[in-house]
Jmol script that loads the backbone (N, CA, C; Angstrom):
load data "model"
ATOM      1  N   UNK A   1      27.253 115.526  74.897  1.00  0.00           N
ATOM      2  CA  UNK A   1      28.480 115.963  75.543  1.00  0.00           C
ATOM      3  C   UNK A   1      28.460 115.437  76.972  1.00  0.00           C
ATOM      4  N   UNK A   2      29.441 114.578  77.449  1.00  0.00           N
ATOM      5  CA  UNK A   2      29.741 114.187  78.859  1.00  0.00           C
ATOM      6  C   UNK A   2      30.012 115.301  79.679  1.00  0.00           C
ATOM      7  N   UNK A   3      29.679 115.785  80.567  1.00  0.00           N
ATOM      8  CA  UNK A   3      29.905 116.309  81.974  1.00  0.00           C
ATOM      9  C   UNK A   3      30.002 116.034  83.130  1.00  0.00           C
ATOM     10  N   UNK A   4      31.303 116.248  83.597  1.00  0.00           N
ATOM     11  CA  UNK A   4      31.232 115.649  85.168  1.00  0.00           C
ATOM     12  C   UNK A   4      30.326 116.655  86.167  1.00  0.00           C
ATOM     13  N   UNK A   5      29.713 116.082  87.040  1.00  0.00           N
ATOM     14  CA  UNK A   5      28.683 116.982  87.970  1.00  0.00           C
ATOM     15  C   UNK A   5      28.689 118.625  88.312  1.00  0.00           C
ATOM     16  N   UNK A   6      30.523 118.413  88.526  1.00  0.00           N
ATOM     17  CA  UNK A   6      30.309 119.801  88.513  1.00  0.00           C
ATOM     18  C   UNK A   6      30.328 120.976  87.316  1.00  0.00           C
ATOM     19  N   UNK A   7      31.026 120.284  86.703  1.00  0.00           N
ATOM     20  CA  UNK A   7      30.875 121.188  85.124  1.00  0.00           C
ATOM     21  C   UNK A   7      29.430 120.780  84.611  1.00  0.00           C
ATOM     22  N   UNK A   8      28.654 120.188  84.697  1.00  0.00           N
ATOM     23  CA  UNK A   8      27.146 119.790  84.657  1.00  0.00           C
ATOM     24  C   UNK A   8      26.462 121.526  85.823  1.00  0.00           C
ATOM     25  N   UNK A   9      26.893 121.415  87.139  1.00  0.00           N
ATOM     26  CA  UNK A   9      26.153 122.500  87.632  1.00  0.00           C
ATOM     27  C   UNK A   9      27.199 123.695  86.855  1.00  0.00           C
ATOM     28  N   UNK A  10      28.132 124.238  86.434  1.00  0.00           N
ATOM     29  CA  UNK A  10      28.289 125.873  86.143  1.00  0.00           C
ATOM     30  C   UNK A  10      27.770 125.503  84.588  1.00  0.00           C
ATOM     31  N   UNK A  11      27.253 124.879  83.861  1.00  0.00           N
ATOM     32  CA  UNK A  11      26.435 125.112  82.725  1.00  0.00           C
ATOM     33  C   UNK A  11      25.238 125.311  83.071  1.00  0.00           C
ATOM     34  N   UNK A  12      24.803 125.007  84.362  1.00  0.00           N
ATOM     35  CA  UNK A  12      22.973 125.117  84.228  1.00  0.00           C
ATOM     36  C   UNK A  12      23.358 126.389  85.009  1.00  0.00           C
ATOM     37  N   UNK A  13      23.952 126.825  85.599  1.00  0.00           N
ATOM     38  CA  UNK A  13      24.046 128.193  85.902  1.00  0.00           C
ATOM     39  C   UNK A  13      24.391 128.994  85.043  1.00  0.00           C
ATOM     40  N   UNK A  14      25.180 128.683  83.649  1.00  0.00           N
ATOM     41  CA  UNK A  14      25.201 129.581  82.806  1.00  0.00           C
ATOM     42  C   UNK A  14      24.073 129.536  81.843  1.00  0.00           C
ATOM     43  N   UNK A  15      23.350 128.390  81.248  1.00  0.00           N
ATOM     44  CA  UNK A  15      21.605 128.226  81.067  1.00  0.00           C
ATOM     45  C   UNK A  15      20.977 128.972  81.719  1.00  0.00           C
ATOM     46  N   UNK A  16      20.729 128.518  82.618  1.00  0.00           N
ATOM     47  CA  UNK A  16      19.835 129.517  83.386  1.00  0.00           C
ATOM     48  C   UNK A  16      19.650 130.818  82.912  1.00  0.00           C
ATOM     49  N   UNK A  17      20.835 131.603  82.844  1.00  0.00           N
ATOM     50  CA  UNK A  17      20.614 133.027  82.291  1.00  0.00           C
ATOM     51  C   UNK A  17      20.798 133.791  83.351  1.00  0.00           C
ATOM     52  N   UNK A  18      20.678 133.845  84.789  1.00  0.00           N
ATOM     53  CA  UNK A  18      20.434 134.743  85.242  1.00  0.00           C
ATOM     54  C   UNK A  18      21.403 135.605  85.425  1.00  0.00           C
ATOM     55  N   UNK A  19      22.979 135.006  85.511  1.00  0.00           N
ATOM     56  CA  UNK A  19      23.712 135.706  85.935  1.00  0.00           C
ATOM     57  C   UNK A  19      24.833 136.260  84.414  1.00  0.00           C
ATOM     58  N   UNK A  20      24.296 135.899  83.801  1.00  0.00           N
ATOM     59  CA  UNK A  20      24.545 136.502  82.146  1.00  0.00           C
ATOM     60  C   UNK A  20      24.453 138.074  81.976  1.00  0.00           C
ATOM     61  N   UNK A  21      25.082 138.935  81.110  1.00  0.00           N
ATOM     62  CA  UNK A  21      24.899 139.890  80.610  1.00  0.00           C
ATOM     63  C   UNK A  21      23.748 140.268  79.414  1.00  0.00           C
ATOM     64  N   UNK A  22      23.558 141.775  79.053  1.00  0.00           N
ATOM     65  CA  UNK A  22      22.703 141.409  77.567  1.00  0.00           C
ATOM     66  C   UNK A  22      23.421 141.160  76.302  1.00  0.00           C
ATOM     67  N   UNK A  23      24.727 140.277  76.510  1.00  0.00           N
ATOM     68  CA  UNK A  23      25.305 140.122  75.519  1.00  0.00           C
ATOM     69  C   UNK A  23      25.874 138.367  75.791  1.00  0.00           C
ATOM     70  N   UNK A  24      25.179 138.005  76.706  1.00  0.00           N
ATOM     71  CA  UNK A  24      25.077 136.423  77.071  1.00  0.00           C
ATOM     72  C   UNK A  24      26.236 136.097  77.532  1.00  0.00           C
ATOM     73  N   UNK A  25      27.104 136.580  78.237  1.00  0.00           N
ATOM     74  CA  UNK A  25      28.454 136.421  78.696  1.00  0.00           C
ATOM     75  C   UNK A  25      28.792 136.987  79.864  1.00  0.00           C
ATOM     76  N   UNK A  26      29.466 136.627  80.994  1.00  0.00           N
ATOM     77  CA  UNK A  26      29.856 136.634  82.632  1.00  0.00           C
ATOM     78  C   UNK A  26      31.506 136.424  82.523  1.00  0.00           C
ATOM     79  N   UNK A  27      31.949 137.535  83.407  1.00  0.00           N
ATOM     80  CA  UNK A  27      33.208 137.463  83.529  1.00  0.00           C
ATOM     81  C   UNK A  27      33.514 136.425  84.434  1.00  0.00           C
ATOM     82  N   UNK A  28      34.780 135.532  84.515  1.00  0.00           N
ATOM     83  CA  UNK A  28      35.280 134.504  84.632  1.00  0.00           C
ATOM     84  C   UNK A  28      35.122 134.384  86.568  1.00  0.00           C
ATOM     85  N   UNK A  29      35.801 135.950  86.690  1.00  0.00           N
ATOM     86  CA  UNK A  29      36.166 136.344  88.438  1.00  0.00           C
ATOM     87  C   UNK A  29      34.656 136.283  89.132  1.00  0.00           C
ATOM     88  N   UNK A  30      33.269 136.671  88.617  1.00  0.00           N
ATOM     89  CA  UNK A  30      32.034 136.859  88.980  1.00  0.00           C
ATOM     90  C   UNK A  30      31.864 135.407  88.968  1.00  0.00           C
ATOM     91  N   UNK A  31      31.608 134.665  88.042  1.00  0.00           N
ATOM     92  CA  UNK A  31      31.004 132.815  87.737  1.00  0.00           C
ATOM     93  C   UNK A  31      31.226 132.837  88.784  1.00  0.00           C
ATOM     94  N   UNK A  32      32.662 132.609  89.099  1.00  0.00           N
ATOM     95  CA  UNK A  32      33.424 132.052  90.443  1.00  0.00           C
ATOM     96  C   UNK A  32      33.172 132.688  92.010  1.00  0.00           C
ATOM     97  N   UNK A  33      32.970 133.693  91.623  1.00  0.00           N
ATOM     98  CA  UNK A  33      32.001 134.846  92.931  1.00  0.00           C
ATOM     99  C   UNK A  33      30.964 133.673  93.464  1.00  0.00           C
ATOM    100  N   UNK A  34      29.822 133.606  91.984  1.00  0.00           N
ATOM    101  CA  UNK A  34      28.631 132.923  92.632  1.00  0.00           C
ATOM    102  C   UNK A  34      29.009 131.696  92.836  1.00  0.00           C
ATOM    103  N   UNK A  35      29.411 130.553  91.969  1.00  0.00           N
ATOM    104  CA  UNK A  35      30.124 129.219  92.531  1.00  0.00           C
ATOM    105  C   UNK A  35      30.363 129.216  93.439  1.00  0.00           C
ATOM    106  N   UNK A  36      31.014 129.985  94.261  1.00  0.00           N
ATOM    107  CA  UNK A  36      31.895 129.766  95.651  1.00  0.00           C
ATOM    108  C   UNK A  36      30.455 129.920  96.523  1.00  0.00           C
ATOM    109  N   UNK A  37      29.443 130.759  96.444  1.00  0.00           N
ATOM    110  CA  UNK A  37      28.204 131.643  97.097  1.00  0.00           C
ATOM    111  C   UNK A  37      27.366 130.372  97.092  1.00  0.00           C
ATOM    112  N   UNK A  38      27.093 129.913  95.852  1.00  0.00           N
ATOM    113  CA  UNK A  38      26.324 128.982  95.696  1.00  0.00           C
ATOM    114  C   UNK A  38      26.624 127.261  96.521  1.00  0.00           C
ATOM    115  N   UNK A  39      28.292 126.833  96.055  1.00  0.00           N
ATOM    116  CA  UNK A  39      28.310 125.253  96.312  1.00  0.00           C
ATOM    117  C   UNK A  39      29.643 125.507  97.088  1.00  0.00           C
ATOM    118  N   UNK A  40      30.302 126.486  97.709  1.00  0.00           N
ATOM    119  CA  UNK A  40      31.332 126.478  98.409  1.00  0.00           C
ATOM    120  C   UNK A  40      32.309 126.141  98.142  1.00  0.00           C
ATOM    121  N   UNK A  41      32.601 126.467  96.486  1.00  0.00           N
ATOM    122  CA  UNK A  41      33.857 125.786  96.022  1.00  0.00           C
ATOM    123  C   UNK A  41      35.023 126.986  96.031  1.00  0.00           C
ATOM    124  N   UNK A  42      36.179 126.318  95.993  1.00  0.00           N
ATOM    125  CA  UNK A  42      37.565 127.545  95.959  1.00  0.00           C
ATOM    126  C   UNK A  42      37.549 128.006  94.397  1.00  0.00           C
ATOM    127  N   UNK A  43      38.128 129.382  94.326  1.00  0.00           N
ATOM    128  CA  UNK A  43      38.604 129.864  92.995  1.00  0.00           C
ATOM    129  C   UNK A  43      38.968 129.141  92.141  1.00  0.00           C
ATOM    130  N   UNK A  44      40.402 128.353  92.555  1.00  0.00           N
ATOM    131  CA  UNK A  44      40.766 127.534  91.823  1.00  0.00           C
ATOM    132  C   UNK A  44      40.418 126.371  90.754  1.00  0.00           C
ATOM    133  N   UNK A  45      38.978 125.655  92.093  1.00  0.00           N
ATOM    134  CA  UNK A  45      38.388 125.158  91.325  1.00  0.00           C
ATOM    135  C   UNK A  45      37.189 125.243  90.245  1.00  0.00           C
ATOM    136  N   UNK A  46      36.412 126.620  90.429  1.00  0.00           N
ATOM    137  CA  UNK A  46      35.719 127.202  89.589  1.00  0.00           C
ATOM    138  C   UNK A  46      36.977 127.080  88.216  1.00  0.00           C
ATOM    139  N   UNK A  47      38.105 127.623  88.360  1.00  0.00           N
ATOM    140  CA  UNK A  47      38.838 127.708  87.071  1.00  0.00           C
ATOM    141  C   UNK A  47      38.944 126.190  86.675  1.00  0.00           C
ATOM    142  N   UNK A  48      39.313 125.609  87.081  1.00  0.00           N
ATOM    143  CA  UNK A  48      39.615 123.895  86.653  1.00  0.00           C
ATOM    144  C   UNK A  48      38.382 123.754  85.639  1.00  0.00           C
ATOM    145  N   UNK A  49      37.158 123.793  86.141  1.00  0.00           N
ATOM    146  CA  UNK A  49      35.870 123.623  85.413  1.00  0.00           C
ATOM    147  C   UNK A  49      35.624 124.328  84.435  1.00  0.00           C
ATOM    148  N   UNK A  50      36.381 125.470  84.332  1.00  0.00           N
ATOM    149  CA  UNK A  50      36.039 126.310  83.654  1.00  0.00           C
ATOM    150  C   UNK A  50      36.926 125.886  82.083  1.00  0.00           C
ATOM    151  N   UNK A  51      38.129 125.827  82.385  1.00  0.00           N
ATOM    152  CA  UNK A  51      39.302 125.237  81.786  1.00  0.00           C
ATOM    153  C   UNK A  51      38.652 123.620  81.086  1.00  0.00           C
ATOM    154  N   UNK A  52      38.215 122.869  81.718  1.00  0.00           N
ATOM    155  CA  UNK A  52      37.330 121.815  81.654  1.00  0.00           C
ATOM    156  C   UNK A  52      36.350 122.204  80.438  1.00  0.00           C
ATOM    157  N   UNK A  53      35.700 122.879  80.774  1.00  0.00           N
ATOM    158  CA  UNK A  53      34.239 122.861  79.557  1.00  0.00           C
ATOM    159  C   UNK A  53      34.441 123.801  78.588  1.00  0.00           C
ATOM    160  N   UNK A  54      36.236 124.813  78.545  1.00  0.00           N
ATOM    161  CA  UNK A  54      36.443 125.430  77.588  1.00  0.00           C
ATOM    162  C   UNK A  54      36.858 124.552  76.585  1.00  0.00           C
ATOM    163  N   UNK A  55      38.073 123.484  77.217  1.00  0.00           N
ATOM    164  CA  UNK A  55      38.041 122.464  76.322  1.00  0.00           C
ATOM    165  C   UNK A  55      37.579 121.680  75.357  1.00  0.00           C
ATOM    166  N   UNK A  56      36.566 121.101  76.173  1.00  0.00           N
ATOM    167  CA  UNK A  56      35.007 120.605  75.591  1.00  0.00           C
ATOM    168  C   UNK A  56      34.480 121.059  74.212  1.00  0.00           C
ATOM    169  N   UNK A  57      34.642 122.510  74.428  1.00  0.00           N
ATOM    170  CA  UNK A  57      33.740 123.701  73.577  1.00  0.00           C
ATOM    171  C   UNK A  57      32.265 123.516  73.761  1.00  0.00           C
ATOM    172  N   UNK A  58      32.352 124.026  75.057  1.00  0.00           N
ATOM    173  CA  UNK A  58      31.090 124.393  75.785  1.00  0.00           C
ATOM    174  C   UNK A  58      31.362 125.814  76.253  1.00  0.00           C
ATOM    175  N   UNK A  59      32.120 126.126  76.410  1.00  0.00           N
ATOM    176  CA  UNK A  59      31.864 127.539  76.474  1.00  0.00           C
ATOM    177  C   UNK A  59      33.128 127.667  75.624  1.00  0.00           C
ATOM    178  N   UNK A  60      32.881 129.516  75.511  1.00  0.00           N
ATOM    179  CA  UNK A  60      34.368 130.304  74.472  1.00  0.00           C
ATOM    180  C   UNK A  60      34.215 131.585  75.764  1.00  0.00           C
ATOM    181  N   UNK A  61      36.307 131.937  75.370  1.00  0.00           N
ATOM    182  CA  UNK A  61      36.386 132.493  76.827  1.00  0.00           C
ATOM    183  C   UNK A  61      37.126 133.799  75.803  1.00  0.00           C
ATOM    184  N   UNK A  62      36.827 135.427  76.400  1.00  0.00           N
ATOM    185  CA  UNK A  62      37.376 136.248  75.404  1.00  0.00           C
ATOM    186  C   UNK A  62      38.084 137.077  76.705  1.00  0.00           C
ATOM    187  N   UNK A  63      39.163 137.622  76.032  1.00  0.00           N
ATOM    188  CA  UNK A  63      39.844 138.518  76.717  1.00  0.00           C
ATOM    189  C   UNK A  63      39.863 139.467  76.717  1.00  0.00           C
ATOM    190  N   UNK A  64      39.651 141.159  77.162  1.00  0.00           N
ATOM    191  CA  UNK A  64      41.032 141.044  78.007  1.00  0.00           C
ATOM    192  C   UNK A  64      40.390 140.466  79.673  1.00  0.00           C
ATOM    193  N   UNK A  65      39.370 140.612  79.896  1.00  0.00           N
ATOM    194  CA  UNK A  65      38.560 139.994  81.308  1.00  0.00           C
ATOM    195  C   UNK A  65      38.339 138.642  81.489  1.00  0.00           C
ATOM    196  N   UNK A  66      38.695 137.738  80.553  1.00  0.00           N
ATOM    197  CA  UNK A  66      38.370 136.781  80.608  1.00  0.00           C
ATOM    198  C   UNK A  66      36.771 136.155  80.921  1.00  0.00           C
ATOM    199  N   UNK A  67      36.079 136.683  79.514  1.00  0.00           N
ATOM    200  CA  UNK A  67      34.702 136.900  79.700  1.00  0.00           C
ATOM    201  C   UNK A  67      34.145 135.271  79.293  1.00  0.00           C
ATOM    202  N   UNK A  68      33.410 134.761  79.793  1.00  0.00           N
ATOM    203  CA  UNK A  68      32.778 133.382  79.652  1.00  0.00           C
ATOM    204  C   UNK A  68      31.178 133.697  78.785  1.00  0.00           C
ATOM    205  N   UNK A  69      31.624 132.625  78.054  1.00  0.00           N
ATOM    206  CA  UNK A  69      29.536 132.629  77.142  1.00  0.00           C
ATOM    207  C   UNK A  69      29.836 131.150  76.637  1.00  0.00           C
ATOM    208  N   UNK A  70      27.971 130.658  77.021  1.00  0.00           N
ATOM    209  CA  UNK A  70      27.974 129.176  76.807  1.00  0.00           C
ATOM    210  C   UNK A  70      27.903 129.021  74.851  1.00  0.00           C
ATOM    211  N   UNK A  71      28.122 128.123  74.642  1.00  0.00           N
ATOM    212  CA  UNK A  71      28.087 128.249  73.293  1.00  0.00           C
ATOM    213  C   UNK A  71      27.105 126.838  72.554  1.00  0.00           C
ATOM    214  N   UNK A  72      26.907 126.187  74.057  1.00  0.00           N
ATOM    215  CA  UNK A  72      26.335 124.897  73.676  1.00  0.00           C
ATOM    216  C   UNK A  72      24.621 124.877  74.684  1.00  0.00           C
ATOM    217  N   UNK A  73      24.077 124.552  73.427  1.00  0.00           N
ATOM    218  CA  UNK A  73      22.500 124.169  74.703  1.00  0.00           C
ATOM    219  C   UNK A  73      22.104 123.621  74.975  1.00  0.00           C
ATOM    220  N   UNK A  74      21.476 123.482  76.129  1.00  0.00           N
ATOM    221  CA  UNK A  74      20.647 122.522  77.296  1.00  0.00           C
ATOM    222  C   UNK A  74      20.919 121.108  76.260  1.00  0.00           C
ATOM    223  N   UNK A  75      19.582 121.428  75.451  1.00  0.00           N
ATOM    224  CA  UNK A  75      19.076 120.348  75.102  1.00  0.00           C
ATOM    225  C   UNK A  75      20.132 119.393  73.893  1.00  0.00           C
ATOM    226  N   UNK A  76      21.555 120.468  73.332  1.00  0.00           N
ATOM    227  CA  UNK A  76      22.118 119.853  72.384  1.00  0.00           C
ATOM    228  C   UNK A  76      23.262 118.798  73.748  1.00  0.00           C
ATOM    229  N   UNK A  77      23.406 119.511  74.545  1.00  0.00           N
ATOM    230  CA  UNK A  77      24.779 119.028  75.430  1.00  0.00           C
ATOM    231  C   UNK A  77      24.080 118.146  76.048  1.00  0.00           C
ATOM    232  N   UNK A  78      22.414 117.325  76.598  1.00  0.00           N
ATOM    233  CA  UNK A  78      22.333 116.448  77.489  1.00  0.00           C
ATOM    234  C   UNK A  78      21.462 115.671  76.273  1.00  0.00           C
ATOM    235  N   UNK A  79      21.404 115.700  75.023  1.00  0.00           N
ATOM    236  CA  UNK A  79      20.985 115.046  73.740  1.00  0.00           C
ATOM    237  C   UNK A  79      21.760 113.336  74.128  1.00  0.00           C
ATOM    238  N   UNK A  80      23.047 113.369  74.380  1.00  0.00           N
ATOM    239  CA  UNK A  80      23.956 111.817  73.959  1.00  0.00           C
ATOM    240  C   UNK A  80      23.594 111.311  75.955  1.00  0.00           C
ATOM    241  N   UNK A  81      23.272 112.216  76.484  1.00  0.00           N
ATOM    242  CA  UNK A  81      23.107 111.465  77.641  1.00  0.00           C
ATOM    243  C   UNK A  81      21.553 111.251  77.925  1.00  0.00           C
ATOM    244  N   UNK A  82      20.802 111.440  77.101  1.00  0.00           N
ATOM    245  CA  UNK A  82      19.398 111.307  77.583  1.00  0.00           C
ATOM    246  C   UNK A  82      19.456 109.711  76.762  1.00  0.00           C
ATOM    247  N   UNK A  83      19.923 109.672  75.904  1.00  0.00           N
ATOM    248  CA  UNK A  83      20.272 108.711  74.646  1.00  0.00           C
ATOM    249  C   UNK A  83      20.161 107.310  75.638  1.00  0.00           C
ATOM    250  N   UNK A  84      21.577 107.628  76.626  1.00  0.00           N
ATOM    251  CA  UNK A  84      22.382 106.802  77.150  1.00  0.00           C
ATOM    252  C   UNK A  84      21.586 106.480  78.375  1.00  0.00           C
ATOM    253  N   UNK A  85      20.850 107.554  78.956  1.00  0.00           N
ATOM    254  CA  UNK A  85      20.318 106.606  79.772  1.00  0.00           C
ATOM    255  C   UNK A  85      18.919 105.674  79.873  1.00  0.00           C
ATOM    256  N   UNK A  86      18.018 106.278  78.812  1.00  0.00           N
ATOM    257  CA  UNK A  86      17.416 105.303  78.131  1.00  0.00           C
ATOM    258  C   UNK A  86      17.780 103.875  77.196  1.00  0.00           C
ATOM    259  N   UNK A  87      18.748 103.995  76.947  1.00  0.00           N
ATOM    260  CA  UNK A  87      19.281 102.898  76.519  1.00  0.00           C
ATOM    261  C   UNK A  87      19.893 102.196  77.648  1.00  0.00           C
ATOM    262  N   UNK A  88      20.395 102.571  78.357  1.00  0.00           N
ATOM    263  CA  UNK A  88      21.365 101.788  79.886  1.00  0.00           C
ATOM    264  C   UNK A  88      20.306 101.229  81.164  1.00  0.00           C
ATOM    265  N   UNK A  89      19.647 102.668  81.285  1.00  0.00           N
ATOM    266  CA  UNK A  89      18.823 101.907  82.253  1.00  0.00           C
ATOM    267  C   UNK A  89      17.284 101.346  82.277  1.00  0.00           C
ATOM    268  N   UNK A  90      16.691 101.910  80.776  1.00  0.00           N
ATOM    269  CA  UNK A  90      15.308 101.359  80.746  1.00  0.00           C
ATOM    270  C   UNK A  90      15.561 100.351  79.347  1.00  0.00           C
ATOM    271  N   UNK A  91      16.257  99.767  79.009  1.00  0.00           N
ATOM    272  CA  UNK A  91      16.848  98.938  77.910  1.00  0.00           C
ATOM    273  C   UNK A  91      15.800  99.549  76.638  1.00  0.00           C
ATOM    274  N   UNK A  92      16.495 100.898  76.626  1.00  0.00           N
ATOM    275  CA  UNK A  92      15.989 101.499  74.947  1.00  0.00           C
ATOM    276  C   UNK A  92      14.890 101.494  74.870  1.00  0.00           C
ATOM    277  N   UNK A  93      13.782 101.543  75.859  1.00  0.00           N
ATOM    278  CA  UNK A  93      12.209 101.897  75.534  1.00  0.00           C
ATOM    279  C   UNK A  93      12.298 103.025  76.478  1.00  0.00           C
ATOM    280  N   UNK A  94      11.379 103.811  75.200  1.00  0.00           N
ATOM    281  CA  UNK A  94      10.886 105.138  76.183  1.00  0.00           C
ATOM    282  C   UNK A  94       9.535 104.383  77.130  1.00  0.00           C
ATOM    283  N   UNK A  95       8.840 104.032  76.346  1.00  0.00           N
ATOM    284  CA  UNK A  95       7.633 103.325  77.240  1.00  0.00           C
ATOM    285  C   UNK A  95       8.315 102.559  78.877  1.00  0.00           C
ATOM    286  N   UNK A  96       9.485 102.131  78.797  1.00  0.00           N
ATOM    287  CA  UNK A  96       9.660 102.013  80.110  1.00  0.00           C
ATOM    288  C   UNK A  96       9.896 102.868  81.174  1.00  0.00           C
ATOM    289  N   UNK A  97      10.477 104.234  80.749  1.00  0.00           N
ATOM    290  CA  UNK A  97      11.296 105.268  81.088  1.00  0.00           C
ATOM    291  C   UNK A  97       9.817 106.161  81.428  1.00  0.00           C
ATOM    292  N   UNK A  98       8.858 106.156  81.141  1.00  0.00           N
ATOM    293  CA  UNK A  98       7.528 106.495  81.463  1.00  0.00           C
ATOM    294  C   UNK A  98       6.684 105.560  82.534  1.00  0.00           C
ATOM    295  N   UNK A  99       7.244 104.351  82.055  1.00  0.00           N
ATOM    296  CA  UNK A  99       6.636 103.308  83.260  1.00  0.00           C
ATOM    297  C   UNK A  99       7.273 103.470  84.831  1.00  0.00           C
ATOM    298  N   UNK A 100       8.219 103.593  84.337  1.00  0.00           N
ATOM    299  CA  UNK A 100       8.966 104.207  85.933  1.00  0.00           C
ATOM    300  C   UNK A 100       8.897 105.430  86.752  1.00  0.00           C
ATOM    301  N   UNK A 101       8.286 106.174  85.941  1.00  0.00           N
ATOM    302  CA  UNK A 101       8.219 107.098  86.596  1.00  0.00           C
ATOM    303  C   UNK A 101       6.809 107.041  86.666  1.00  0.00           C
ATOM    304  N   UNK A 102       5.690 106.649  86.111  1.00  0.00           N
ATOM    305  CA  UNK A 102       4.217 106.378  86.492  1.00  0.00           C
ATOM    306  C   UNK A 102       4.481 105.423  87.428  1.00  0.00           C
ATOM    307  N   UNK A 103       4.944 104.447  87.596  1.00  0.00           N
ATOM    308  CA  UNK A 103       4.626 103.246  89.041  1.00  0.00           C
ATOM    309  C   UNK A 103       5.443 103.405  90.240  1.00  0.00           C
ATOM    310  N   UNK A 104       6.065 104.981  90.352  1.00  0.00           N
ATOM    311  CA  UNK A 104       6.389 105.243  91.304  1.00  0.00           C
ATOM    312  C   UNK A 104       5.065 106.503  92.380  1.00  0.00           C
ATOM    313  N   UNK A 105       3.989 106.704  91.660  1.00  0.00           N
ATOM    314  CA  UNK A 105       2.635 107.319  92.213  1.00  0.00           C
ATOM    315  C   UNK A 105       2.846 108.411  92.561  1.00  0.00           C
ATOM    316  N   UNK A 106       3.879 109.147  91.857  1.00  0.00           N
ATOM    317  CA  UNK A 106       4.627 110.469  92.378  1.00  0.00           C
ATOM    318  C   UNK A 106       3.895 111.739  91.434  1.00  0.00           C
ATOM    319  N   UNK A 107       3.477 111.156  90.140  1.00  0.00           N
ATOM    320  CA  UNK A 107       3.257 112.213  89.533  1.00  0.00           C
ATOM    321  C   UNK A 107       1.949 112.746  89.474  1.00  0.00           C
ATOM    322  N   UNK A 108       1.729 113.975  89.820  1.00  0.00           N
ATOM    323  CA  UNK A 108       0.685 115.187  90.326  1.00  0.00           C
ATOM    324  C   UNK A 108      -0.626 114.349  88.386  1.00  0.00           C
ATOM    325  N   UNK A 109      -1.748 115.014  88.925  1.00  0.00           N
ATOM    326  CA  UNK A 109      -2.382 114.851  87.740  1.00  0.00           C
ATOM    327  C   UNK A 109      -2.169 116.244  86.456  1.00  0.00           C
ATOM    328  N   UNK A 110      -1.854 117.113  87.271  1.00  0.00           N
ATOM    329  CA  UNK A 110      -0.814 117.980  86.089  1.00  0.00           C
ATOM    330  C   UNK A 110      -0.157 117.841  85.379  1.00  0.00           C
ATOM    331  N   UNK A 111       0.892 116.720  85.871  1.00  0.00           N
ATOM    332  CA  UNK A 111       2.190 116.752  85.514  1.00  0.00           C
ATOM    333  C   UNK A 111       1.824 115.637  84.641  1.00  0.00           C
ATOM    334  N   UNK A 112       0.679 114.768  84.778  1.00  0.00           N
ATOM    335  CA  UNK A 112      -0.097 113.536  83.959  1.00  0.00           C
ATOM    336  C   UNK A 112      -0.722 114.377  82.681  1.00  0.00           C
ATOM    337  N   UNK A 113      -1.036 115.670  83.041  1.00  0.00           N
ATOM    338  CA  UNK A 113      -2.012 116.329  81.819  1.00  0.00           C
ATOM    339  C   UNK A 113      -0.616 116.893  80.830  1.00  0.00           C
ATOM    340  N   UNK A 114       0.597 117.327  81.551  1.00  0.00           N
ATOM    341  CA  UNK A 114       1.673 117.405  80.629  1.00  0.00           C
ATOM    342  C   UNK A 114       1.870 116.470  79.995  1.00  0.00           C
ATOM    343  N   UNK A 115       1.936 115.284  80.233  1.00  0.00           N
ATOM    344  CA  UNK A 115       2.898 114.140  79.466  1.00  0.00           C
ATOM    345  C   UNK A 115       1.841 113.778  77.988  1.00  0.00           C
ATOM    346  N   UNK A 116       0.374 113.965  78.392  1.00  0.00           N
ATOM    347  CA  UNK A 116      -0.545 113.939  77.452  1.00  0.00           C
ATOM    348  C   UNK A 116      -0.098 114.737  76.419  1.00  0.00           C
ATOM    349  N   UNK A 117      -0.693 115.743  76.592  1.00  0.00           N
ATOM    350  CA  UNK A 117      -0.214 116.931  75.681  1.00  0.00           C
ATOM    351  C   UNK A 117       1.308 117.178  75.144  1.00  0.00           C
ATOM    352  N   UNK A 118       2.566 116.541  75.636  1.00  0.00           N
ATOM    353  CA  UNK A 118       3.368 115.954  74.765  1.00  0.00           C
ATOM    354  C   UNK A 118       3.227 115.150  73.936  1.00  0.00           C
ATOM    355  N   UNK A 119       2.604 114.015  74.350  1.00  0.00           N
ATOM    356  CA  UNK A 119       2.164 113.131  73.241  1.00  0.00           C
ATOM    357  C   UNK A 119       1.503 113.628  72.465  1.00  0.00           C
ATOM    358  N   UNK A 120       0.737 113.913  72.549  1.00  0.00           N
ATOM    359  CA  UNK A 120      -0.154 114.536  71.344  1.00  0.00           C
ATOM    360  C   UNK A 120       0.030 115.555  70.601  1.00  0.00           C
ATOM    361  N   UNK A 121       0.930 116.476  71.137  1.00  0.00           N
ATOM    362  CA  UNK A 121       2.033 117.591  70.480  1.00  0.00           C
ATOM    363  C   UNK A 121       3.176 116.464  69.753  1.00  0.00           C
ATOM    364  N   UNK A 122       3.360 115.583  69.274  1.00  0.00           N
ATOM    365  CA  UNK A 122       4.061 114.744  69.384  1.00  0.00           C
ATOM    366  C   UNK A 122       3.810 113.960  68.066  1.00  0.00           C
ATOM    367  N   UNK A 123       2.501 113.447  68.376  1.00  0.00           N
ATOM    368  CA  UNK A 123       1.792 113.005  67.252  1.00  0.00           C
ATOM    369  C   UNK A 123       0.906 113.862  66.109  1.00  0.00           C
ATOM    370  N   UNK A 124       1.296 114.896  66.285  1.00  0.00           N
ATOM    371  CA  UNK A 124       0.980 116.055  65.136  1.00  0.00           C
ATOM    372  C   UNK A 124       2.355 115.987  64.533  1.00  0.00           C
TER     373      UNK A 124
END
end "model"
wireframe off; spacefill off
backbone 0.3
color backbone group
């Protein structure tokens, strides 16, 4: 699923979880509470986005409060873009997409003992 940046950030804020109910759903007027708290955006445009990724069917919106719940996850909605940018910018090898980020000397030896143990979680 494509997302423009900002409908990209009120899904990882609705991922996230935190500001969810125990019934996985945030009224429309609150999202927009924290949006505005968080990235300084107007009402209006919290609704645009909102209107935006209802479209989509990324989220479903119930009434009479106009209650918001994501309906799509992390990993299914950034699935066609992880796709895309391994294919666009490391020309379709994961081995490159690992090379770049190893020959930039950034990654902790932790974060080296993770990528192991993916692999090898991987190859089971």
């Amino acid at each position: 699923m494509d997302f423009s940046r900002s409908e990209q950030l009120v899904m990882e804020m609705l991922w996230e979880g935190k500001c969810l109910d125990e019934n996985g759903e945030i009224q429309a007027v609150e999202l927009s509470r924290l949006l505005t708290k968080k990235y300084g955006w107007q009402k209006s445009s919290s609704y645009t986005f909102f209107a935006r990724l209802l479209g989509k069917g990324a989220i479903t919106r119930r009434y009479p409060k106009y209650t918001l719940k994501p309906v799509i996850g992390r990993e299914e909605a950034l699935k066609d873009k992880k796709a895309e940018v391994i294919r666009d910018l490391f020309q379709g090898s994961v081995v490159n997409l690992f090379s770049a980020f190893l020959s930039d000397k950034k990654v902790t030896p932790e974060e080296l003992e993770e990528m192991k143990a993916l692999i090898r979680d991987f190859e089971k």
